[in-house]
Every structure is written in structure tokens, then in C-alpha cells.
SELO-618663 format. One record per residue (C-alpha): residue in one letter; x negated, y negated, z. Coordinates in pm, 1 decimal. Layout:
BEGIN
r|xx|yy|zz
a|X|Y|Z
...
This chain:
BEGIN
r|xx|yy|zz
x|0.0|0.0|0.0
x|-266.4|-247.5|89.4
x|-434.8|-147.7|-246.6
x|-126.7|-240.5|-463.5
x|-137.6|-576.2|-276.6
x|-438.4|-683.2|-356.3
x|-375.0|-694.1|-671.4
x|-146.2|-987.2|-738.1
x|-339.9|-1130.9|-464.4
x|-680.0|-1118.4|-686.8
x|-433.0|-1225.3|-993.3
x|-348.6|-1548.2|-831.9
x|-714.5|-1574.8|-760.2
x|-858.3|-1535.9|-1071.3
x|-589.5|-1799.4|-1199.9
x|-749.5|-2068.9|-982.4
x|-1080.3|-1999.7|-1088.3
x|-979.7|-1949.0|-1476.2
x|-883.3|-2323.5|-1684.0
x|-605.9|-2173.1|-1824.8
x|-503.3|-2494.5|-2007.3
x|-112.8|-2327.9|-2021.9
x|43.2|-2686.4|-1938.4
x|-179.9|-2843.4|-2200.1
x|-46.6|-3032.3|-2499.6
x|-278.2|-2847.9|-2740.6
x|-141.7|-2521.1|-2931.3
x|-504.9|-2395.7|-2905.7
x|-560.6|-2465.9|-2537.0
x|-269.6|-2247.7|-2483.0
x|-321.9|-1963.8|-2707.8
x|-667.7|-1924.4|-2566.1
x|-540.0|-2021.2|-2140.9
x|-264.5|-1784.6|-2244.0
x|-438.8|-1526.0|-2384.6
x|-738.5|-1495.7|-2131.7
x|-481.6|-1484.5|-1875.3
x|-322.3|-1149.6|-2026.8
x|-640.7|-982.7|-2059.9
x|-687.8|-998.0|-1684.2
x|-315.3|-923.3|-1589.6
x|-419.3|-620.8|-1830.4
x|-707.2|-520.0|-1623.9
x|-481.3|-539.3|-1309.8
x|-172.4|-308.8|-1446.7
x|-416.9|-80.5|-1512.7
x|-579.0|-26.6|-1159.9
x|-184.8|8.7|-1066.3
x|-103.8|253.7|-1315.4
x|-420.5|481.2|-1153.8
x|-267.6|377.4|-834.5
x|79.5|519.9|-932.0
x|-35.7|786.3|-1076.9
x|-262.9|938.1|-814.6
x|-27.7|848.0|-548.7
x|321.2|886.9|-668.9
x|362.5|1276.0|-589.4
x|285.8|1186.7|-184.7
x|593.4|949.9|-146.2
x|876.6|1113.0|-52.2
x|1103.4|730.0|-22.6
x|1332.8|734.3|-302.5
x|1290.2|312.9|-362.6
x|886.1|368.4|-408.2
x|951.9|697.2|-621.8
x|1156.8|513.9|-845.7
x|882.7|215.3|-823.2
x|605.0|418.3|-922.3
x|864.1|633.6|-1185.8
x|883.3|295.0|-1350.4
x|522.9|196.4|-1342.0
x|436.3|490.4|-1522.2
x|666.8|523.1|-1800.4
x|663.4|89.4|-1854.3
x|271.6|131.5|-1842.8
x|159.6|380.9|-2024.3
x|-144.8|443.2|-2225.6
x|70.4|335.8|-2577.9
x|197.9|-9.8|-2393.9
x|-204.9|-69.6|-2310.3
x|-284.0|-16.0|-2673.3
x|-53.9|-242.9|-2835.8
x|-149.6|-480.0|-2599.8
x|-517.0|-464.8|-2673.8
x|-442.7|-483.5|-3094.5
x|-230.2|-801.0|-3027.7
x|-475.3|-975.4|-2814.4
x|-738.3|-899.4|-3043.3
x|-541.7|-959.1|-3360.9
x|-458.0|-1309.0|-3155.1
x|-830.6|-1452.7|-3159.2
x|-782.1|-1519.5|-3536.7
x|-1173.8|-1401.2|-3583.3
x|-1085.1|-1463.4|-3977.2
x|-857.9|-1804.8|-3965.0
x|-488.0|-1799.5|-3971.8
x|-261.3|-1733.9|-4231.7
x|10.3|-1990.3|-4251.4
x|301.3|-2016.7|-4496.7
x|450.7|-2393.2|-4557.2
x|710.2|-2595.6|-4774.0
x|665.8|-2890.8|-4956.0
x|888.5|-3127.7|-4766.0
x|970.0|-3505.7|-4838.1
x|678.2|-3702.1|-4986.6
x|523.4|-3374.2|-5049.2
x|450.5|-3331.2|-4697.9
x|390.2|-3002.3|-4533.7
x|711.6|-2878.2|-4322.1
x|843.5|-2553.5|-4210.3
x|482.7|-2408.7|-4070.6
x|516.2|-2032.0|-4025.0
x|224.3|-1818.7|-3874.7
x|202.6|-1475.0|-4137.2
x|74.7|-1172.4|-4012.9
x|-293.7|-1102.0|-4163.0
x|-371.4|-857.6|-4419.0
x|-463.6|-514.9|-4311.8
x|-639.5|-389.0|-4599.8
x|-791.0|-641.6|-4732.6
x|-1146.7|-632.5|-4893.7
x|-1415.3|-501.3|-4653.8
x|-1721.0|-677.5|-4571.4
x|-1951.9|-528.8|-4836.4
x|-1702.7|-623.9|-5115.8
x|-1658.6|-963.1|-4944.4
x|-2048.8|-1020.8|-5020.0
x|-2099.0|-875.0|-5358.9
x|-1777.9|-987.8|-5494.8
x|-1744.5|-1276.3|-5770.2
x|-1540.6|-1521.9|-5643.8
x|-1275.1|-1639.2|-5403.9
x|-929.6|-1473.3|-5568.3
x|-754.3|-1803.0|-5413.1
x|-746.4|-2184.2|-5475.9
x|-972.2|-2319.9|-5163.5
x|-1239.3|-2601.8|-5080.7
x|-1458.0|-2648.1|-4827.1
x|-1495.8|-2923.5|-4571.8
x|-1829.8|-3065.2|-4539.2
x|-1978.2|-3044.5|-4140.8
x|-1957.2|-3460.9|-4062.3
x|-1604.3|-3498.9|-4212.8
x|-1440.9|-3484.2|-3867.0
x|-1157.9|-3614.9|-4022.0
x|-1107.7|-3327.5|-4236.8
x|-1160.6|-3063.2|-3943.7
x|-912.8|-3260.0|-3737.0
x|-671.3|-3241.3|-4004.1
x|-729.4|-2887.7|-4046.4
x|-662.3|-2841.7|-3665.6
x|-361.0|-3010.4|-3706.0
x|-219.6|-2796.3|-3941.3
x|-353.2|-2477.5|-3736.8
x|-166.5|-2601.9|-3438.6
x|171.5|-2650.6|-3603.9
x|97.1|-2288.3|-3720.8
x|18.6|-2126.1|-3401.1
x|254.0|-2343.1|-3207.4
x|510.8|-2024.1|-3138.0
x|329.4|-1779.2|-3153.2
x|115.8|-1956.9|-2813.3
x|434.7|-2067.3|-2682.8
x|559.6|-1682.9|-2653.0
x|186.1|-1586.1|-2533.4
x|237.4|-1792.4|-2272.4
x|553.9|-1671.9|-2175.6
x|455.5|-1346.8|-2179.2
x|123.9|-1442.7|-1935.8
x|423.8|-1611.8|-1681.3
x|606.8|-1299.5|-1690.1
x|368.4|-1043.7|-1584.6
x|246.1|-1323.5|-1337.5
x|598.1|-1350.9|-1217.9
x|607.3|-986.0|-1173.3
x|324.8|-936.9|-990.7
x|436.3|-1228.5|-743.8
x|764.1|-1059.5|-666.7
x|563.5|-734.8|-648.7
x|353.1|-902.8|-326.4
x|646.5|-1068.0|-206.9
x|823.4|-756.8|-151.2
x|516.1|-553.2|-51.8
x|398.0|-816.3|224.0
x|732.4|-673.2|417.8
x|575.2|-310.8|423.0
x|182.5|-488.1|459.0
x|345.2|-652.1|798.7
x|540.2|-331.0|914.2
x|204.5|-138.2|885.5
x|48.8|-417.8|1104.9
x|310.6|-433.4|1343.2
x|294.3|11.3|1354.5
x|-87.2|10.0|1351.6
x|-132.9|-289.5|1635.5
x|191.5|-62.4|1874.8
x|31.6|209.9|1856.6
x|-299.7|83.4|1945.3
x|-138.3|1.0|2261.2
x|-9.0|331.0|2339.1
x|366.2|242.7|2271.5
x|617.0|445.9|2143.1
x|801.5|393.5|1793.4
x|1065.9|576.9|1614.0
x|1284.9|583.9|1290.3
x|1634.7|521.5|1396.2
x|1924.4|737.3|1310.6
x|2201.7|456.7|1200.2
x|2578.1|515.4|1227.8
x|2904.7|367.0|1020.0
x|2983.1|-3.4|1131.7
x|3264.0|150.1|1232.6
x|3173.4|376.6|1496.7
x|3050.5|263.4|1830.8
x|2689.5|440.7|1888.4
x|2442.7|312.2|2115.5
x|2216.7|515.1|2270.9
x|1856.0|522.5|2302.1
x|1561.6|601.1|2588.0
x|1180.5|428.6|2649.7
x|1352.3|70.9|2455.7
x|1116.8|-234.5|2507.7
x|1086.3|-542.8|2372.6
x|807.0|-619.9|2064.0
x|704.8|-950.6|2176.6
x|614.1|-933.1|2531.0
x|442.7|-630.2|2441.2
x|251.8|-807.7|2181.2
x|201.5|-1129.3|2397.4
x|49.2|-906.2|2697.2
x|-166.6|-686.2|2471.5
x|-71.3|-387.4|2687.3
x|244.6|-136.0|2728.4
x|554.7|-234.2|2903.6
x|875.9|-164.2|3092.1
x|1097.2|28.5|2817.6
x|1480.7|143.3|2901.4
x|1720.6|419.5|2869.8
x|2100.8|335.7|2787.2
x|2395.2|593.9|2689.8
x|2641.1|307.4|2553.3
x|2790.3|546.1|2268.5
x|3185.4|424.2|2240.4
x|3092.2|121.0|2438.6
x|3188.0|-247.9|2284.4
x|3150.3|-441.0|2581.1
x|2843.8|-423.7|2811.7
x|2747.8|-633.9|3117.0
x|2414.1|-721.7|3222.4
x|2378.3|-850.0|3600.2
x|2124.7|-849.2|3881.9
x|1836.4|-995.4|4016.8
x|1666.2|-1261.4|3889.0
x|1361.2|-1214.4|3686.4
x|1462.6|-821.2|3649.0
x|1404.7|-807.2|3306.0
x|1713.9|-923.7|3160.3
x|1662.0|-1147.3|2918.0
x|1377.5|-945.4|2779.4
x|1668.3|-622.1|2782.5
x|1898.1|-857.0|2535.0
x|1587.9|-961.6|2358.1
x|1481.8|-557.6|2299.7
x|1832.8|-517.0|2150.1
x|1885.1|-728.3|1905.0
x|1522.3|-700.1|1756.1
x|1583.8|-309.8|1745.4
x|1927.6|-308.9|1564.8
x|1746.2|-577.0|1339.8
x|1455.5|-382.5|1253.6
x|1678.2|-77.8|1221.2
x|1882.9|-257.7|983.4
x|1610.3|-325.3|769.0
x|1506.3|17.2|757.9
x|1187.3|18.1|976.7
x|1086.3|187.9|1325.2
x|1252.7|77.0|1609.0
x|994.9|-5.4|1968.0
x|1135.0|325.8|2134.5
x|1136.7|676.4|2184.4
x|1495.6|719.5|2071.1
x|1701.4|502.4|1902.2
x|2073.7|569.7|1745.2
x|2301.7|277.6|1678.9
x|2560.8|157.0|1448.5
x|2494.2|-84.7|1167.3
x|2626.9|-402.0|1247.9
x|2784.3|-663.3|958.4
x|2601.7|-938.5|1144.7
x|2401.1|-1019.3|1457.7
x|2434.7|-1325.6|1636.8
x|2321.9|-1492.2|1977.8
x|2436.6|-1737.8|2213.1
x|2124.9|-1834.0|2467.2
x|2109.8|-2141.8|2719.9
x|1948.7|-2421.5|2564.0
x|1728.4|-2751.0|2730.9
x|1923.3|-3015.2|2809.6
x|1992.4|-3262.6|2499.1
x|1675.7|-3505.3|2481.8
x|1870.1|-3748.8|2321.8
x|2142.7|-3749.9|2583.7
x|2423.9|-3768.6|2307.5
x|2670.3|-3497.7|2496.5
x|2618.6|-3219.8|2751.5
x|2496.0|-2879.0|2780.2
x|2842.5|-2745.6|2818.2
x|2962.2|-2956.9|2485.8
x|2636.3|-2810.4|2316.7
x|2724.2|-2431.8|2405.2
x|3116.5|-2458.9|2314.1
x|2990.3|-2615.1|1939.0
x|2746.8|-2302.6|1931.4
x|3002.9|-2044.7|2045.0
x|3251.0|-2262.7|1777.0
x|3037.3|-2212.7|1530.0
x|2984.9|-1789.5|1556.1
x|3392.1|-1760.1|1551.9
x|3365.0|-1941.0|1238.7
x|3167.2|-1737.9|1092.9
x|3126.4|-1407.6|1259.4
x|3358.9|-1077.4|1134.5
x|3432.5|-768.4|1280.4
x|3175.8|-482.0|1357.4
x|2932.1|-754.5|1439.2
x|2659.4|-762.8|1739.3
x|2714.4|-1087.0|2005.6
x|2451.7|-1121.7|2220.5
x|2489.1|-1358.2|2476.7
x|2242.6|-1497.2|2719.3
x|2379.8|-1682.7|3018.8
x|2645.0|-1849.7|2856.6
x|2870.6|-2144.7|2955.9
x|2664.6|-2103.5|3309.8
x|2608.2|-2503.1|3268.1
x|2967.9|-2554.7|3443.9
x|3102.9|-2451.0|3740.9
x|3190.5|-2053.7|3776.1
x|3512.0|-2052.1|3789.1
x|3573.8|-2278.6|3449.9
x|3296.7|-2075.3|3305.0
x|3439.9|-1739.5|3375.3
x|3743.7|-1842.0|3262.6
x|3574.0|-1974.7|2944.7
x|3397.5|-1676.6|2875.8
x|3685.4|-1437.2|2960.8
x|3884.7|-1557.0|2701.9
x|3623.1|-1578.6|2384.6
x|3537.9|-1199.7|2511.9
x|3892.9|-1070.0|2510.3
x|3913.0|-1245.5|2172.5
x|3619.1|-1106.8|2001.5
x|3697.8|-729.5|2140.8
x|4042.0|-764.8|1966.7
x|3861.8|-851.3|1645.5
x|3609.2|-511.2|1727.3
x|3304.9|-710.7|1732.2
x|3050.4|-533.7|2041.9
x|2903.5|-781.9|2300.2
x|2615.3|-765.2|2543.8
x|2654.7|-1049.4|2797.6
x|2398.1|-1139.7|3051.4
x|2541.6|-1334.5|3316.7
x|2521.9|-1449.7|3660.3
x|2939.3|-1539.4|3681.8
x|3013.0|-1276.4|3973.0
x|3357.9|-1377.9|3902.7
x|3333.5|-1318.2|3518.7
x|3161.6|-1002.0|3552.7
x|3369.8|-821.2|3829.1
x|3658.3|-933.9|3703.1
x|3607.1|-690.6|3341.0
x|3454.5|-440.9|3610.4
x|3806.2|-395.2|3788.3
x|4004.3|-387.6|3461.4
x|3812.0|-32.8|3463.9
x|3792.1|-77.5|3069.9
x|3684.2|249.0|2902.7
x|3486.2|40.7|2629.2
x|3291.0|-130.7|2925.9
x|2951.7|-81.8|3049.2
x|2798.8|-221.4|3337.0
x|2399.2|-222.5|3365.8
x|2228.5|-399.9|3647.0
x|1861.2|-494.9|3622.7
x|1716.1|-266.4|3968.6
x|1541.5|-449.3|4279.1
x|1370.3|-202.0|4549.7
x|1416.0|-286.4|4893.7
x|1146.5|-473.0|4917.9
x|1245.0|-739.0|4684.7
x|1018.4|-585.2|4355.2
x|1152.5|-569.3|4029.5
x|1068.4|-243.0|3844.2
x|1201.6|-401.2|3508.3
x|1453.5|-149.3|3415.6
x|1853.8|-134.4|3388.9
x|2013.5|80.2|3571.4
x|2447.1|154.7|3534.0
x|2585.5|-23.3|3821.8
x|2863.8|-237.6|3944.9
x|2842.9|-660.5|4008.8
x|2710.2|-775.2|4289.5
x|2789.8|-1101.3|4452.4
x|2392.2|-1200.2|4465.4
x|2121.2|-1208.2|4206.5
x|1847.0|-1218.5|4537.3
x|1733.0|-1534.6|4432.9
x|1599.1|-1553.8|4759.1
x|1319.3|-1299.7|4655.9
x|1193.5|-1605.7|4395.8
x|1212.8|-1836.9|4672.5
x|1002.4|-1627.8|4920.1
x|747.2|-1586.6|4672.7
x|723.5|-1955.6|4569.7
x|697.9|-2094.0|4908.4
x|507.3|-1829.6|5103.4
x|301.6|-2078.3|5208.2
x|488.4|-2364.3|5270.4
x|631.0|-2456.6|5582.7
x|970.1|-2360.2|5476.2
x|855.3|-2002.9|5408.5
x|824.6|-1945.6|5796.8
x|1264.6|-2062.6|5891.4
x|1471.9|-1778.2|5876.7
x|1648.5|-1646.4|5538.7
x|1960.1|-1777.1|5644.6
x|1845.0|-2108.7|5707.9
x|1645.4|-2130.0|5419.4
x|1899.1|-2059.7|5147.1
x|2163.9|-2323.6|5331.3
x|1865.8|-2653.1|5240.5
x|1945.1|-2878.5|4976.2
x|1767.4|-3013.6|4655.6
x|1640.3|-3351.1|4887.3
x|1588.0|-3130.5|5230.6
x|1373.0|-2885.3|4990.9
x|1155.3|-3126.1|4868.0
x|885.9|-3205.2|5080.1
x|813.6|-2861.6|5066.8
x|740.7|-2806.3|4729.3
């Protein structure tokens, strides 16, 4: 693969090094910017022709089968050897042969490039022969006048014939362009495998289901881009959600929830596009769009709200979202007060379910979320990111019902351990305001 993508890269190369003179005025500067051009776009089908053919029969993906099927019938040796008699036949080593009309005031008009003679006399009869068999003159060396006239009328004769050679050099280019466009896709999912599994994590080819189904299940699922940031392997999880179009995602801050959502949505999108997935096991349904809904900063510009900002948002995915489509929603419509919130959210959930479109929702809305967990909805699934005793996060999600507190307490422990409001009691310390809190930090 990296082997077929060098070579439009060394095309495009070799194009900024070459004067091509194709956007030139002159006929000439074309033919010849046109026609050097082709012989090295020649050079470079023919390294992928040897490519296809010595590597075709070890492909078992029906796309690059038919790729490399095409390559080798398009490109065979007869298409090479055509190509070679034009481009020789097109550096008019004995002049051009032009036909012409007489046009008003005798003028020449109606300039038409002929094709040379094939059999004409060989080079010994050429030199012992009597005579020209044609009217013709000579132009002396000085008379530039003459020779530019003469280039004149070769121009108007080879006009078409470099305006097609040219097209014909922007079409192969144009080809092999498309052909590294679409290969630096499988160049970067090679990367991506090659740098994962460096690291000692786990990838897998999917197994996708009918939009219409509801299949989610999957075990050691982590998230691409915190393993790539950390250079190292990291928390994965393990989720039976098959029949499931509503899950919940609560618990303790800094649990790994976030990164959970995150790990979802980049799986069913590289699914989707028919690469590995970052886990051991991965089986979900294809989705007819995936969307997200994550807290923003506050508006610099101070022109409305958070709140106003996440209802346009959410406005906007109704708009355009359809059924059998993935919602993933990160703490949303948290920037009012719970109960408005929860009510908020409630409603654009019940609506989207009716319309079969599966949600994952991240939220800290006890309300919101125990609220869906007493309906006792058979679609429903509740995860809850785990906290041990002693206030750690392992990172994983675990099934398990609301609870009233995300232990945001832990993050306050840990922040001011050594301040002097790490030493009141916990049930002081959670009761201090925003101004009381201050001097401490």
C-alpha cells in the first residue's frame, strides 16, 4: 500500500521539478510540457502494473480486487505500446505534415495536422535519390523572419493535436491524485494499527448489524485519543447493551465518563467506515447518522447564555437528525437549574426514542436520571462509572442504578489536602461557599 502511494506522490514531484510549459500560450511549449509529462506518468503506471500484478492474488477485499482487476486489463502491455508509438510519432523528428485551404486574400485557413507517411522512402534512397518529388524552398539560417513564419504555421498545425496531449497528461495526473487521495485513508489506518499495537492495545474488525436492529455489545472498549495522547495502554470497558436504545451514564466525577462517550462514538465511526474498532470485541448496528451534544465555554462574546447556546445546538440535531441515528450527549442542559434541566432533557429523550433514534446520555441530573430508572424501561440501560471505597476511580462502567452524589468531595479532598480547609470535617467542608472557599485556594 505504501508502495502504490508513492507513486502519485513522486508524480506530483517530478511535476514541480519538470517546466512543463502546459499553461503556455505556445502550441510547441505544450506539445513538448505535455508530452514529457506522459512519458513519466508512463514510467509510473508501469511500476503499478508490476505492483498489481505481483500483489493482486494476496488481497482477498473485493474493492482492491476489483482495483487491481482494472489496473491490469486498462494497463496492459498493448496500452504501453501504443502509448510509446504516439509519443514517439509526436516529436515530429521529420517536420509535420499539414493540410490547408486557400482562404480570403489567399490566406492560409483551415490548418489540419495529417498523419505522416509510413512507408515512405528510406534513408539510403533519401540520399541517392534525384530530387525532391515536391514543390519546396529552403529558408536561409539569418532569415528569422522566415523561421518565425514557419513556426507560425507549425503552431496553427499542431494546435489540437497539443491541446488533446495535454488533456490526456491532466487525466492520468488527475487519476493518480484521486488514487492518493483515496489511498492516504488506508496509509493513515495502517499508522493508526501499527502505532496501537505498538502499545500493546487491542483492535478488532467489527461485526455490524441492520440500522434496524438494536446491537451493542462489546468487551476491552477504550478510547483512541487518550491512548494516543499518553503513549501507553488504558482503561478499556465491557457493555452488553444489545436491544438497548436508551443508556445512562452517572457516577463519580472524573470516572471516566466522558472518555466512555468519547470511545463510543469514535468506534461506531470507525466501524462505519469499515476499519478496526480500539477493542477486543465489538458488534453494533450501523447508524444513519451520529451526532453529539457536549457542554461548551461560556460565549466570549457574551451575546446569549450557555443554556440559549445548548437549546440552538439540540434545535439544530432535531432538524436534521432521522431515525436509527446515534445521540450522544455529554452533560447536557446542566447550565440551568436541575429541575428545568431534567425536565428539558426528559422531554427531547422521550421524543427522540419515539422517532427510534438510540441515546447515550452522561449526566449528573439525579432527578433526570432516576426518574427513566423507575419507569423500569426495558430499552434502558444504566452504567455507572465505579469508585472504590477509598475514593479511587478504576475508570470502568459498571451496570448500576443513580445515585444522589457524584463524590465530588473525593476532587475536593485531593485539591486541598493541604490547605487549611482540608483538615474541617467532610460535612463542614462541602456546606462553604464560593467567597468562604476562597482564601483557601
Amino acid at each position: 500500500m505504501r508502495a502504490i502511494y508513492q507513486i502519485p506522490i513522486r508524480a506530483r514531484e517530478m511535476r514541480q521539478r519538470q517546466w512543463l510549459g502546459i499553461f503556455g500560450t505556445s502550441p510547441s511549449s505544450v506539445l513538448v510540457g505535455a508530452r514529457n509529462m506522459l512519458r513519466l506518468h508512463v514510467s509510473l503506471l508501469k511500476e503499478l502494473k508490476q505492483i498489481a500484478d505481483q500483489y493482486a492474488p494476496a488481497f482477498t477485499s473485493r474493492g482492491f480486487q476489483r482495483f487491481f482487476r482494472m489496473i491490469q486489463e486498462e494497463l496492459d502491455d498493448a496500452y504501453f505500446a501504443v502509448v510509446e508509438e504516439h509519443l514517439k510519432a509526436l516529436e515530429f523528428r521529420d517536420g509535420v505534415l499539414l493540410r490547408a485551404e486557400l482562404g480570403r486574400g489567399n490566406e492560409g485557413t483551415n490548418y489540419i495536422l495529417c498523419k505522416p507517411y509510413s512507408n515512405g522512402p528510406n534513408w539510403l534512397q533519401r540520399v541517392l535519390g534525384k530530387g525532391s518529388p515536391v514543390y519546396s524552398f529552403t529558408i536561409h539560417p539569418r532569415d528569422d523572419h522566415g523561421a518565425r513564419a514557419l513556426g507560425e504555421l507549425r503552431n496553427k498545425g499542431i494546435k489540437g493535436v497539443a491541446g488533446a496531449l495535454a488533456q490526456s497528461a491532466d487525466h492520468i495526473e488527475s487519476f493518480l491524485q484521486v488514487l492518493r487521495q483515496e489511498l492516504g485513508f488506508y496509509i493513515a489506518g495502517l499508522n493508526l494499527y501499527e502505532r496501537l499495537t505498538a502499545l500493546g492495545e487491542p483492535v478488532v474488525f467489527p461485526e455490524p448489524a441492520p440500522r434496524e436492529e438494536r446491537r451493542l455489545s462489546f468487551a476491552g472498549l477504550y478510547d483512541v485519543c487518550l491512548a494516543l495522547t499518553m503513549g501507553q495502554r488504558v482503561v478499556g470497558n465491557t457493555v452488553q447493551a444489545d436491544g438497548k436504545e436508551l443508556v445512562f451514564i452517572t457516577g463519580a466525577n472524573k470516572g471516566g465518563k466522558s472518555t466512555f462517550l468519547r470511545s463510543i462514538g469514535q468506534a461506531q465511526l470507525m466501524m462505519q467506515c469499515g476499519m478496526f474498532v480500539p477493542a477486543e470485541f465489538f458488534a453494533a448496528n450501523i447508524c444513519t447518522g451520529i451526532f453529539t451534544h457536549f457542554k461548551r465555554e461560556e460565549d466570549a462574546s457574551m451575546q446569549s447564555g450557555k443554556f440559549d447556546e445548548e437549546l440552538r445546538r439540540m434545535s439544530a440535531i432535531v432538524e436534521t437528525i432521522r431515525p436509527n441515528a446515534l445521540l450522544l450527549c455529554n452533560e447536557s442542559f446542566a447550565s440551568t437549574n436541575e429541575r428545568e434541566g431534567s425536565e428539558i432533557a426528559r422531554q427531547i429523550i422521550n421524543a427522540l426514542l419515539e422517532h427510534r433514534v438510540k441515546i447515550f446520555y452522561v449526566t449528573h441530573m439525579y432527578e433526570l436520571a432516576r426518574g427513566f430508572f423507575e419507569a423500569g424501561l426495558a430499552n434502558t440501560l444504566f452504567l455507572r462509572a465505579d469508585r472504590r471505597p477509598d475514593g479511587s476511580r478504576t475508570f470502568q462502567l459498571l451496570e448500576g442504578e443513580p445515585l444522589s452524589t457524584s463524590f465530588g468531595i473525593d476532587i475536593y479532598r485531593r485539591i486541598f489536602q493541604t490547605g487549611s480547609l482540608a483538615r474541617l470535617p467532610a460535612e463542614q467542608g462541602v456546606g462553604l461557599s464560593a467567597k468562604e472557599a476562597r482564601p483557601a485556594a
